[in-house]
Backbone as ProteinMPNN parsed JSONL, in Angstrom:
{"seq_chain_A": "XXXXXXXXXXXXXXXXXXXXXXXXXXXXXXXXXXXXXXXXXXXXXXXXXXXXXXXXXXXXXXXXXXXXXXXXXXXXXXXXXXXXXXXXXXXXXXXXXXXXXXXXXXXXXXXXXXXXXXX", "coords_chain_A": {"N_chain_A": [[4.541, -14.032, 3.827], [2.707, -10.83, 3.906], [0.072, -9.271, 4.921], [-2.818, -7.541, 3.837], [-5.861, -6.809, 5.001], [-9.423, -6.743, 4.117], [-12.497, -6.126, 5.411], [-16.379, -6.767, 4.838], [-16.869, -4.752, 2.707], [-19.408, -2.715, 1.476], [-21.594, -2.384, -0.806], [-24.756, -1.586, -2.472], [-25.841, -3.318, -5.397], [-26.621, -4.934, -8.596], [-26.278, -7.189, -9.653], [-27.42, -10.37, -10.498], [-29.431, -13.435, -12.17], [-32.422, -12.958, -12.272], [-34.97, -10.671, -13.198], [-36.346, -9.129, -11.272], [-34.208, -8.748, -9.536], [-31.665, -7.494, -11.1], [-33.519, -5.06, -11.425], [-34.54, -4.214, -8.844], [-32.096, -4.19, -7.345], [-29.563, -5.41, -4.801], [-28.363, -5.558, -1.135], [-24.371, -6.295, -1.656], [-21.64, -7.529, -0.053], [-18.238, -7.575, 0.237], [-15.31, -8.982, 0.838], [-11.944, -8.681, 1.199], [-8.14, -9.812, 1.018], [-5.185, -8.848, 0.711], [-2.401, -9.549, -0.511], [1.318, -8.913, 0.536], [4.296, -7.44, 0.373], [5.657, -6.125, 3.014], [8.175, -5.203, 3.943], [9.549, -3.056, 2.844], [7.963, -0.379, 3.047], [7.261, -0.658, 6.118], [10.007, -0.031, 6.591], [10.115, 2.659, 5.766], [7.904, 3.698, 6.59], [6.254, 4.822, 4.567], [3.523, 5.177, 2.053], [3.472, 4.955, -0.34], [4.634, 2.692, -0.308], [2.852, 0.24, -0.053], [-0.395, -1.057, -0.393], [-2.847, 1.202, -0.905], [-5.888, 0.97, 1.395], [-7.622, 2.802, 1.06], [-8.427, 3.166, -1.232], [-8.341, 0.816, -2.113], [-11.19, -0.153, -1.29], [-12.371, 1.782, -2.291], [-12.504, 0.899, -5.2], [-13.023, -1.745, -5.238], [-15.934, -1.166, -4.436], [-16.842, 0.495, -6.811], [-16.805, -1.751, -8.636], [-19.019, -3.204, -7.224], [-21.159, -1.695, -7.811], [-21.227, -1.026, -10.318], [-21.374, -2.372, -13.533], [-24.002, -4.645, -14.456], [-23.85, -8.127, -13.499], [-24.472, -11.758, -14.207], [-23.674, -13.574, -12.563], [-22.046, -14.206, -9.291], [-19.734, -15.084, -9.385], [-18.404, -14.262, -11.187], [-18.426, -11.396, -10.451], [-16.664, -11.532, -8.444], [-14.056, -12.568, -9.407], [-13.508, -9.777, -11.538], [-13.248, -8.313, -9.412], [-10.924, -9.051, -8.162], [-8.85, -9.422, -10.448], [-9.189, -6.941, -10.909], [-7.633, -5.578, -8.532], [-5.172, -6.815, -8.466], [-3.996, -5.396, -10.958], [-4.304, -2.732, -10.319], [-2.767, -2.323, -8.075], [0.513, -2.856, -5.738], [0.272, -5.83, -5.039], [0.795, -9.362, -4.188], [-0.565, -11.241, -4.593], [-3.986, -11.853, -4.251], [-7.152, -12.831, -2.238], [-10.237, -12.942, -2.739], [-13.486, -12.344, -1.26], [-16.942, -12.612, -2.429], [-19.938, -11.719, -0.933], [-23.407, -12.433, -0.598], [-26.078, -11.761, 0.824], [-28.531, -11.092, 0.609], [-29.661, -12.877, -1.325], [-31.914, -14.487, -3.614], [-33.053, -17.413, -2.558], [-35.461, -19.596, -1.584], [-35.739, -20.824, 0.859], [-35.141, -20.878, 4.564], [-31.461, -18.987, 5.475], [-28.251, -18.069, 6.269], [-26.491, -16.895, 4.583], [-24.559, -16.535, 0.997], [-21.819, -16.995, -0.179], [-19.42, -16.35, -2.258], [-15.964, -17.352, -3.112], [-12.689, -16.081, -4.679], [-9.207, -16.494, -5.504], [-6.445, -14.855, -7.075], [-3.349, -14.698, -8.305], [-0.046, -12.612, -9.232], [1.472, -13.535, -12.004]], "CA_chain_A": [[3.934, -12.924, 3.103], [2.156, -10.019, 4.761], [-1.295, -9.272, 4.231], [-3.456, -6.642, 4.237], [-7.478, -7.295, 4.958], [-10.341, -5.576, 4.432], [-13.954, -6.919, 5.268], [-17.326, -6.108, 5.041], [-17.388, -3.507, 2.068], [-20.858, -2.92, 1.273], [-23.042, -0.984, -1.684], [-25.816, -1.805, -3.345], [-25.319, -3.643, -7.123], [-27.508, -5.405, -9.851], [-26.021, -8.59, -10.07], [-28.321, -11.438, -10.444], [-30.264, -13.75, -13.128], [-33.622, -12.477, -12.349], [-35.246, -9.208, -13.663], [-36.05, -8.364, -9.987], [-32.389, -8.244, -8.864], [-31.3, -6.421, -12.041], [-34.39, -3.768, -11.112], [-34.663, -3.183, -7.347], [-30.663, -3.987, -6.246], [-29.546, -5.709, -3.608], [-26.562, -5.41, -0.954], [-23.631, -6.943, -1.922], [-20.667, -7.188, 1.249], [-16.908, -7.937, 0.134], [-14.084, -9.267, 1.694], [-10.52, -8.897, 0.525], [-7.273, -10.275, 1.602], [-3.808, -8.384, -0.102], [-0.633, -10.563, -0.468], [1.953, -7.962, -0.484], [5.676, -7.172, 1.496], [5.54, -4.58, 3.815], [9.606, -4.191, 4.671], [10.238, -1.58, 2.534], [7.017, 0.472, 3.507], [7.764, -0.564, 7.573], [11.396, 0.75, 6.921], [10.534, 3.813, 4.888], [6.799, 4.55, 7.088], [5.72, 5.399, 3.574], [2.472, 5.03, 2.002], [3.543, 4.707, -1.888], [5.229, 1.274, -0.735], [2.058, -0.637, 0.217], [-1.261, -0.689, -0.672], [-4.069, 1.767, -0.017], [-6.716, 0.278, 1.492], [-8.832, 3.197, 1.309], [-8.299, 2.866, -2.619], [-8.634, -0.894, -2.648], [-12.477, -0.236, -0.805], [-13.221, 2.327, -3.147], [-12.359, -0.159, -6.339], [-14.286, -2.874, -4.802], [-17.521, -0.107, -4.91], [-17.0, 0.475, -8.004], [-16.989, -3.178, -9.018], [-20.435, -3.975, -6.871], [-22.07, -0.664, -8.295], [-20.84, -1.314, -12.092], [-21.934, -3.056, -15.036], [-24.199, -5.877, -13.88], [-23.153, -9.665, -13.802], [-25.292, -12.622, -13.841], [-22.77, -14.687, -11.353], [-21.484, -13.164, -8.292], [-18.443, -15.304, -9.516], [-17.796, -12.892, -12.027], [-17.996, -10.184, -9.763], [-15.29, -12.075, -7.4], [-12.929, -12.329, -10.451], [-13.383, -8.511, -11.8], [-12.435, -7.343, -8.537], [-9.658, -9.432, -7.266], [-8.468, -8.617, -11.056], [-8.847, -5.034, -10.685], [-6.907, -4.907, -7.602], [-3.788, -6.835, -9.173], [-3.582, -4.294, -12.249], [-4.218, -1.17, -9.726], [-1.914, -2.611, -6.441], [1.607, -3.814, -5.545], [-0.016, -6.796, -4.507], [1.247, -10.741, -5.408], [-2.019, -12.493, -4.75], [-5.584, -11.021, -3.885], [-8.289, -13.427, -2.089], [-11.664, -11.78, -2.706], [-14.816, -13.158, -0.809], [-17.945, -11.606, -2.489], [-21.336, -12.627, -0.136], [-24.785, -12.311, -1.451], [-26.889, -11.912, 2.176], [-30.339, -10.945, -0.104], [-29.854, -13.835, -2.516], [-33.376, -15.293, -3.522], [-33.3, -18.47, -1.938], [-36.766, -20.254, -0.547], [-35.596, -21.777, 2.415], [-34.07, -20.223, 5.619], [-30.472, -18.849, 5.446], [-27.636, -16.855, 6.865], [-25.708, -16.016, 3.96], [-24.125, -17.242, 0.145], [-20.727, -16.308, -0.555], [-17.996, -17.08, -3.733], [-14.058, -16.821, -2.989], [-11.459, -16.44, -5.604], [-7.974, -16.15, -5.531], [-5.762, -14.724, -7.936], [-2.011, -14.271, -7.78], [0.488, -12.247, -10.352], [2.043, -15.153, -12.478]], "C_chain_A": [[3.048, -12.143, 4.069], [0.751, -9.758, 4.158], [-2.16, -8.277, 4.8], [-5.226, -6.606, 4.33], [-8.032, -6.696, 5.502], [-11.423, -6.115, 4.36], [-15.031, -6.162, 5.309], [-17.356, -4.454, 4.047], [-18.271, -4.248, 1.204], [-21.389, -1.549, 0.012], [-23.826, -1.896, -1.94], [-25.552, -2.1, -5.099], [-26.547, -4.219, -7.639], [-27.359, -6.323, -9.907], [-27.291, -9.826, -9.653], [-28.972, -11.924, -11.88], [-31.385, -13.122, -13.351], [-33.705, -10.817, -12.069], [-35.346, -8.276, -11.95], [-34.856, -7.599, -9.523], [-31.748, -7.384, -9.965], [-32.138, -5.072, -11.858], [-34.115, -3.211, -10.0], [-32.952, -3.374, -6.905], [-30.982, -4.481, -5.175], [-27.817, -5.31, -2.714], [-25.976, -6.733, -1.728], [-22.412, -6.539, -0.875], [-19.142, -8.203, 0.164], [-15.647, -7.84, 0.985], [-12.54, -9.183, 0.677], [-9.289, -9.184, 1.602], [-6.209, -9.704, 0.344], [-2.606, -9.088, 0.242], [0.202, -9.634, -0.707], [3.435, -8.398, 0.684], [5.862, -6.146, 2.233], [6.778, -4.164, 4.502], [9.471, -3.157, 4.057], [8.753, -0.007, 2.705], [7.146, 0.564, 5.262], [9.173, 0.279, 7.844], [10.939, 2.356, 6.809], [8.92, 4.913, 5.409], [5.781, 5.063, 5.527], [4.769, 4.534, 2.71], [2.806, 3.999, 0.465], [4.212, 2.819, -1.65], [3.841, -0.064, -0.561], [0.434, -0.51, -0.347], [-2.351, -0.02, 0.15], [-5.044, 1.404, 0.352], [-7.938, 0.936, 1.443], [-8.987, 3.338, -0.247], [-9.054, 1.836, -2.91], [-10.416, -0.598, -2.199], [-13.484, 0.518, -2.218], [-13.296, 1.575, -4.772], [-13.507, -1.053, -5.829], [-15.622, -1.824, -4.647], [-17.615, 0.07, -5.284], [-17.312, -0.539, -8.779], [-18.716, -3.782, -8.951], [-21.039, -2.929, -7.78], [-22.06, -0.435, -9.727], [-21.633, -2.172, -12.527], [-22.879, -4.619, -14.313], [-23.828, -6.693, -14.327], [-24.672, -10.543, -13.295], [-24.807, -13.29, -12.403], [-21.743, -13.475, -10.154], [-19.947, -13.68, -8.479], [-17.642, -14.681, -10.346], [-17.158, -11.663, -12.309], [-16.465, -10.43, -8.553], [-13.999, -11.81, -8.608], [-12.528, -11.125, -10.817], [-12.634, -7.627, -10.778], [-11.137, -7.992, -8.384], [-8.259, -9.498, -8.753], [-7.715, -7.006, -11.413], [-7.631, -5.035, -9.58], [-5.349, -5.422, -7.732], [-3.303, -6.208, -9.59], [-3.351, -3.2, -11.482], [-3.135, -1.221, -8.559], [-0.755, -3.28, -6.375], [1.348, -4.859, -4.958], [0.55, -8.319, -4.911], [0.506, -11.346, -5.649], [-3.202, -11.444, -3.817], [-6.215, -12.729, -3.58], [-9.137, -12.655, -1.631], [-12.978, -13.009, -2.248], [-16.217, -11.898, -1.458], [-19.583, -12.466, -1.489], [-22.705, -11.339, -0.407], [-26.142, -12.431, -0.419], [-28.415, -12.396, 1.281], [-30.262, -11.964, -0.907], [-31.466, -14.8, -2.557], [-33.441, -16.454, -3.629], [-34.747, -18.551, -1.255], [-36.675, -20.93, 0.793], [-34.716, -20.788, 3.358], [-32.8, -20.248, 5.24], [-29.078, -18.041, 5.734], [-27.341, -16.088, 5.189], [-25.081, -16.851, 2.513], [-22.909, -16.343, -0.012], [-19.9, -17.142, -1.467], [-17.002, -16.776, -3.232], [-13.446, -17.163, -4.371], [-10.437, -15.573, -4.802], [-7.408, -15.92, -6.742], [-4.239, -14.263, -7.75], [-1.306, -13.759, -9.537], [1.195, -13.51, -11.335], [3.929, -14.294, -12.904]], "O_chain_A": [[2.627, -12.758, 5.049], [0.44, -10.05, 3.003], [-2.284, -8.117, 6.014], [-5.715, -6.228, 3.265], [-7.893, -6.153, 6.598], [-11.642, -6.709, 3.305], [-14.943, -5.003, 5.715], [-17.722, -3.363, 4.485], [-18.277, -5.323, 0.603], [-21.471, -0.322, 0.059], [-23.58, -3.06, -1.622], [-25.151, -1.242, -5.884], [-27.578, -3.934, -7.028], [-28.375, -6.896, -10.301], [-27.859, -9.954, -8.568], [-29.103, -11.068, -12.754], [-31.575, -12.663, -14.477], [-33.09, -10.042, -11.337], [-34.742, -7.274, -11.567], [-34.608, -6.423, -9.255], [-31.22, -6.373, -9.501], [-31.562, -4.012, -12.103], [-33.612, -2.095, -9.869], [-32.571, -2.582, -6.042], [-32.032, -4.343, -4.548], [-26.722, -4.991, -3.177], [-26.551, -7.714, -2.198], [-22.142, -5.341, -0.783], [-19.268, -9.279, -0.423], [-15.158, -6.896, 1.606], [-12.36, -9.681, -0.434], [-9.379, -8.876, 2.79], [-6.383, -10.064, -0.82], [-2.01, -9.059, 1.319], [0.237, -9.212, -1.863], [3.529, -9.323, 1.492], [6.377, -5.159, 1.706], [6.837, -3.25, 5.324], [9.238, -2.151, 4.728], [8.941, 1.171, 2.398], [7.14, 1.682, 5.777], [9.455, 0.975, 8.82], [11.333, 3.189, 7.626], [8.654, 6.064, 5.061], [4.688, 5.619, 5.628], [5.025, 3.339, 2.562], [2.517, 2.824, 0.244], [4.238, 1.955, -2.527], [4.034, -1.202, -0.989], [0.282, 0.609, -0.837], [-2.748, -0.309, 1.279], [-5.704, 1.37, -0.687], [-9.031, 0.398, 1.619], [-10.112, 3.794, -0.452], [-10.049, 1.763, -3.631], [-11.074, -0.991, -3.163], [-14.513, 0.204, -2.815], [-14.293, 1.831, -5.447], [-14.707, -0.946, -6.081], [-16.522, -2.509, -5.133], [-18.808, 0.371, -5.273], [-18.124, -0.323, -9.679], [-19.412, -4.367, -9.781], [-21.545, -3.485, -8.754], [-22.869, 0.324, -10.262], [-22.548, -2.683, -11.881], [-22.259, -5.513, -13.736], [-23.371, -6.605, -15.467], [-25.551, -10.24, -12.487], [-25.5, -13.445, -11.397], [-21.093, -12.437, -10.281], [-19.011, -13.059, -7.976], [-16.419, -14.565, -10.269], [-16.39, -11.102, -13.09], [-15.622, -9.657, -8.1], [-13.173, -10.901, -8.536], [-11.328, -10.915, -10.635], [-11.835, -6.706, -10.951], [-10.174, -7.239, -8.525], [-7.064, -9.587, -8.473], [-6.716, -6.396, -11.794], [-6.629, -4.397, -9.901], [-4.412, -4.759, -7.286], [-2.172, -5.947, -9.182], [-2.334, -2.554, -11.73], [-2.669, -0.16, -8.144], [-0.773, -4.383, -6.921], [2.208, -5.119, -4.117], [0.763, -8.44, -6.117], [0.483, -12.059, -6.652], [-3.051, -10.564, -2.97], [-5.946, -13.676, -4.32], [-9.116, -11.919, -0.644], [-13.259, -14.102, -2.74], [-16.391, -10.742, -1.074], [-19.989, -13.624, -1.584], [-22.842, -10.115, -0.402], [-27.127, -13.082, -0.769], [-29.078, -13.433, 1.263], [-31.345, -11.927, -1.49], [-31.922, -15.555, -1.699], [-33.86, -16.886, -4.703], [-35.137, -17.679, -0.479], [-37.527, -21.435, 1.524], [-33.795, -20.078, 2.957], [-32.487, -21.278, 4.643], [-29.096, -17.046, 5.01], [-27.843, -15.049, 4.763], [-25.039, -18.055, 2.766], [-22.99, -15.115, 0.021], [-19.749, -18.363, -1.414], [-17.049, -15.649, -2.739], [-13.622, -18.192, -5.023], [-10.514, -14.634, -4.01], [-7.749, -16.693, -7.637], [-4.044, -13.363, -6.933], [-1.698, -14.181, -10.625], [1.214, -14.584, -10.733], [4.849, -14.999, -13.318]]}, "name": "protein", "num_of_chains": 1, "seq": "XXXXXXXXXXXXXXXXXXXXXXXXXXXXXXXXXXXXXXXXXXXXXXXXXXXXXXXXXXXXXXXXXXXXXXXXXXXXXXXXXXXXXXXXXXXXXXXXXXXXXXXXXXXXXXXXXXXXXXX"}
């Protein structure tokens, strides 16, 4: 399977338990991975056979900058959702990572993965 991957899209969202993170926003960075077939777009050079990736970025910014979620696992699902319904894709793995997450102790980074594939 061929795959199309896009890392590091970044806005600003709401997601979180606490009133803080629902008030001030924090980043939110996403990773995606597209399961798709790319002969008949390699044969045919043409766009309509594969997915857009400058589409798929702007979905995933819509996702972080939408409706808040308590669980960033929520937000992993919604997108890698969305981009099934909107993309000739067979399987989506979506990494969402949570840099600002309010943790007390030193830390690089928290991140969720899902996968979802068409059934």
């Amino acid at each position: 399977m061929d795959r199309i991957t896009l890392t590091g899209v970044t806005a600003v969202g709401y997601h979180g338990v606490f009133d803080f993170e629902r008030r001030d926003g924090q980043p939110f960075v996403v990773d995606a991975v597209l399961h798709t077939d790319f002969t008949k777009a390699a044969e045919t050079d043409d766009l309509q056979y594969t997915a857009h990736y400058g589409h798929v970025a702007e979905l995933i910014t819509k996702h972080i900058e939408g409706e808040p979620l308590n669980l960033i696992e929520g937000l992993a699902v919604r997108i890698a959702e969305g981009i099934l319904e909107n993309y000739n894709v067979s399987a989506v793995d979506v990494t969402v990572h949570k840099p600002k997450a309010p943790i007390e102790v030193p830390f690089g980074d928290v991140t969720v993965s899902v996968r979802r594939e068409r059934s």
